[in-house]
KOLRO-20058 format. One line per 5 residues: number of its first residue (from 1); their letters; for each residue x, z, y of N, C-alpha, C. Coordinates in Angstrom, 2 decimals, m for minus. Each point is the difference from the previous one (the first is absolute). Example, Ala and Ser with C-alpha at 12.3 -4.5 7.8 and 13.67 -1.06 7.14 Angstrom:
2
1	AS	13.19/7.80/m5.69/m0.89/0.00/1.19/0.90/0.00/1.20; m0.35/m0.72/1.05/0.82/0.06/1.19/m0.77/0.73/1.09
// end
This chain:
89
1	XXXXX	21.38/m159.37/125.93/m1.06/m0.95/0.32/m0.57/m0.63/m1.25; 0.44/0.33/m0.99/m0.56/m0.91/m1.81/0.50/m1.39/m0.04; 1.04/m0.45/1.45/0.57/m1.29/0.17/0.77/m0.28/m1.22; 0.50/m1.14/m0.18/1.23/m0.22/m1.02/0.45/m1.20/1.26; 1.50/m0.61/m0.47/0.03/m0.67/0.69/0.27/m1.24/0.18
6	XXXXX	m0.75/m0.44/m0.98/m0.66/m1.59/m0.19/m1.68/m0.29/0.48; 0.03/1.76/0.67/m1.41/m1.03/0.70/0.32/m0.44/2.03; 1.20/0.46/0.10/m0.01/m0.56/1.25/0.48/m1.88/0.47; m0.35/m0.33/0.87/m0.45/m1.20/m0.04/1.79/m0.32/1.27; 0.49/1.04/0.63/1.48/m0.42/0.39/0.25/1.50/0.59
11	XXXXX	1.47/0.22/m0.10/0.83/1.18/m0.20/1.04/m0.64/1.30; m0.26/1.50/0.95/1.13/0.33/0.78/0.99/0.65/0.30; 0.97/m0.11/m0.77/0.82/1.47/m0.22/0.87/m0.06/1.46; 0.05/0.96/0.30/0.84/0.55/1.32/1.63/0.52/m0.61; 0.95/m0.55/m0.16/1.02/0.80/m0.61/1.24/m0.92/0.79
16	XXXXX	1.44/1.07/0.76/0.74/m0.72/0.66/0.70/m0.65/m1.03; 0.74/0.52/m1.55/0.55/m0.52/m0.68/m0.02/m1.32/m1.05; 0.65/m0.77/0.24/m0.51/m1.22/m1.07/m0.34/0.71/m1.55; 1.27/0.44/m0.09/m0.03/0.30/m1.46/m1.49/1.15/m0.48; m0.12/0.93/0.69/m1.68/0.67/0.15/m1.03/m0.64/m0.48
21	XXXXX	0.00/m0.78/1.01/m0.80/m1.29/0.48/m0.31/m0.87/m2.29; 1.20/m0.38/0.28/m0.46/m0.50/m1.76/m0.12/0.86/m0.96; 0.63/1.28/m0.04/m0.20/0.71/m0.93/m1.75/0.72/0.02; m0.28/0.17/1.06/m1.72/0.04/m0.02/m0.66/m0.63/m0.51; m0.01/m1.43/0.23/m0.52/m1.23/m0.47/m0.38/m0.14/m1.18
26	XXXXX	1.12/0.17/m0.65/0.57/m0.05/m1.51/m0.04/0.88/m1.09; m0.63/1.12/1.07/m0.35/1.69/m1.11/m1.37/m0.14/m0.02; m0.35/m0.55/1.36/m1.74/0.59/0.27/m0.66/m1.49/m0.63; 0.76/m1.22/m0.23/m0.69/m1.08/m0.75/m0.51/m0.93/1.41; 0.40/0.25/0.71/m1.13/m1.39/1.09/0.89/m1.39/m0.05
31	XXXXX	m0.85/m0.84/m0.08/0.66/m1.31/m0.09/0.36/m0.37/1.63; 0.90/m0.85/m0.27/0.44/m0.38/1.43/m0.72/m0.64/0.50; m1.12/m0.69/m0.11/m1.03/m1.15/0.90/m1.20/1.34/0.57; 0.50/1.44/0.02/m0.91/0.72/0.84/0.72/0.78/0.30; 1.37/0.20/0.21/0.69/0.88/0.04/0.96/m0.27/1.46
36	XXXXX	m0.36/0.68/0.94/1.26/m0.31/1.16/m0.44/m1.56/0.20; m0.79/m0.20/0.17/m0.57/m1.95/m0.02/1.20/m0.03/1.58; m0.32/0.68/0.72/0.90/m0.86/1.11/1.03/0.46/0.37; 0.87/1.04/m0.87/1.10/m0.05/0.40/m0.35/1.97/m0.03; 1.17/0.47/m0.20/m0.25/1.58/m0.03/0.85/0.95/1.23
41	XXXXX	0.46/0.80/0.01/0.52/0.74/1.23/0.93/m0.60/0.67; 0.93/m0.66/m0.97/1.54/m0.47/0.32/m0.81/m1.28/0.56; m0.54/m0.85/m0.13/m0.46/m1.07/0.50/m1.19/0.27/1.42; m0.31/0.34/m0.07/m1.47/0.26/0.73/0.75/0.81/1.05; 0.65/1.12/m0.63/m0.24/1.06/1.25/0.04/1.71/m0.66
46	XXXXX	0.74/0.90/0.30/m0.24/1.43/m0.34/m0.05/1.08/0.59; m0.71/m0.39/1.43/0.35/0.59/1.40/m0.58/1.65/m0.09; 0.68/0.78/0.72/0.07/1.36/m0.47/m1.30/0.14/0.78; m0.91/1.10/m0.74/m1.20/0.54/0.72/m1.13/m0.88/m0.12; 0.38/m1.31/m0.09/m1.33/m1.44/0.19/m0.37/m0.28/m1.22
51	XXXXX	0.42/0.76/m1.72/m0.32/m0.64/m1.00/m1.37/m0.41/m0.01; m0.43/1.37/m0.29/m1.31/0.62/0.13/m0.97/m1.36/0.77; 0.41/m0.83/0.80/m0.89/m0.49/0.66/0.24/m1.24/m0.27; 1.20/m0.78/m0.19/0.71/m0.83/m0.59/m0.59/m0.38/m1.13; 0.24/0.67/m1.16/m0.76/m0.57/m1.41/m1.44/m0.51/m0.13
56	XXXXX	m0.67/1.42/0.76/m1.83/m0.32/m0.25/m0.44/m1.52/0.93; 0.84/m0.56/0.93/m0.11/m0.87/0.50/0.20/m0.96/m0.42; 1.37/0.04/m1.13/0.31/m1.35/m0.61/m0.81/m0.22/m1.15; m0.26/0.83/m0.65/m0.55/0.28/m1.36/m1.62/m0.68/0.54; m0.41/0.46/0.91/m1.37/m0.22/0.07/m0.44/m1.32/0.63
61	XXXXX	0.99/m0.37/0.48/0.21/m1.98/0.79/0.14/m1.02/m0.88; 0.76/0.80/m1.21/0.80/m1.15/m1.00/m1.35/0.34/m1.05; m0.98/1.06/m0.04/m1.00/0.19/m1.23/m1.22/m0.86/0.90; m0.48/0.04/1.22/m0.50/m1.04/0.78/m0.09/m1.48/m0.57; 1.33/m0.11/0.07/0.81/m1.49/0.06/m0.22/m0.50/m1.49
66	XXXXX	0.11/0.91/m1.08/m0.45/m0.87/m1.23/m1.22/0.63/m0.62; m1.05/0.75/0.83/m0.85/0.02/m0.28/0.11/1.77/m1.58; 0.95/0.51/0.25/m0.08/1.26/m0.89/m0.91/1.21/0.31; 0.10/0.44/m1.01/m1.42/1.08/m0.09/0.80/1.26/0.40; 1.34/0.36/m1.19/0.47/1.61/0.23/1.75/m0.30/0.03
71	XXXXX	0.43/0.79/1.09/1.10/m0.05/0.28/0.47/1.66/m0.05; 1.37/m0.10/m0.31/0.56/1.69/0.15/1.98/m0.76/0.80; m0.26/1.13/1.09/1.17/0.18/0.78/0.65/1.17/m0.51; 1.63/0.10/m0.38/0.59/1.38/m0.09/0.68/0.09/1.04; 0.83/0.94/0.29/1.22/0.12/0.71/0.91/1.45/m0.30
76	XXXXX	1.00/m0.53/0.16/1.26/1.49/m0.30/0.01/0.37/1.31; m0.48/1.81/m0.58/0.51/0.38/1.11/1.49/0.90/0.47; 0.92/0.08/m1.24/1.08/0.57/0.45/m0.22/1.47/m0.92; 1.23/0.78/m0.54/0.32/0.75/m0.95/m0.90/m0.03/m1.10; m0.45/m1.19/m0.42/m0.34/0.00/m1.36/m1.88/m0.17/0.38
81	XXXXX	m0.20/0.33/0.91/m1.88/m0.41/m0.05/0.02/m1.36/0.57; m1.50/m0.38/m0.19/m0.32/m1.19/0.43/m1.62/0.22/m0.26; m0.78/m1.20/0.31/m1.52/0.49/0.81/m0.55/m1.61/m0.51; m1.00/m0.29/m0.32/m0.67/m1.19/m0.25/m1.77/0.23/0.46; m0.07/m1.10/0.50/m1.79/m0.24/0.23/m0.60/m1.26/m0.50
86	XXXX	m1.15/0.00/m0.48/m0.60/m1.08/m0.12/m1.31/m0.58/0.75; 0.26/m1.27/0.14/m1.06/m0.78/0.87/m1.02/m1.18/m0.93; m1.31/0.12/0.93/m0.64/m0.64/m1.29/m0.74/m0.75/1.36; 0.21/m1.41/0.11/m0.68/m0.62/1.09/m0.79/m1.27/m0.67
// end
């Protein structure tokens, strides 16, 4: 996409593991005041089959809510892939 990823305005990572969970954070550079703002799988929820519908919902309520331009949701999907989209509302 020519993205980097200091231009998104809050980050939803989908991941069941805590430790995942920070080591993403912390490789890919997102600060925590856009990162998982309300809480990430272990908190929220990691219900099998519902990610997919789950994230773009939170991501896009909470980019609503403070008024953000571009948001990106990831999620793991199991043996090593995982899938990300971005929303621009």
């Amino acid at each position: 996409t020519g993205r980097d990823t200091d231009d998104y305005d809050l980050v939803e990572l989908n991941e069941a593991f805590a430790s995942q969970t920070l080591y993403c954070r912390r490789e890919l550079g997102f600060d925590d005041d856009i990162f998982n703002v309300n809480g990430g799988a272990i908190a929220i929820g990691h219900p099998l089959g519902a990610s997919g519908a789950r994230l773009p919902v939170t991501l896009i309520h909470e980019m609503n809510r403070r008024g953000a331009d571009l948001g990106v949701a990831t999620e793991c999907v199991g043996f090593g892939q995982g899938k990300a989209i971005e929303f621009r509302v």
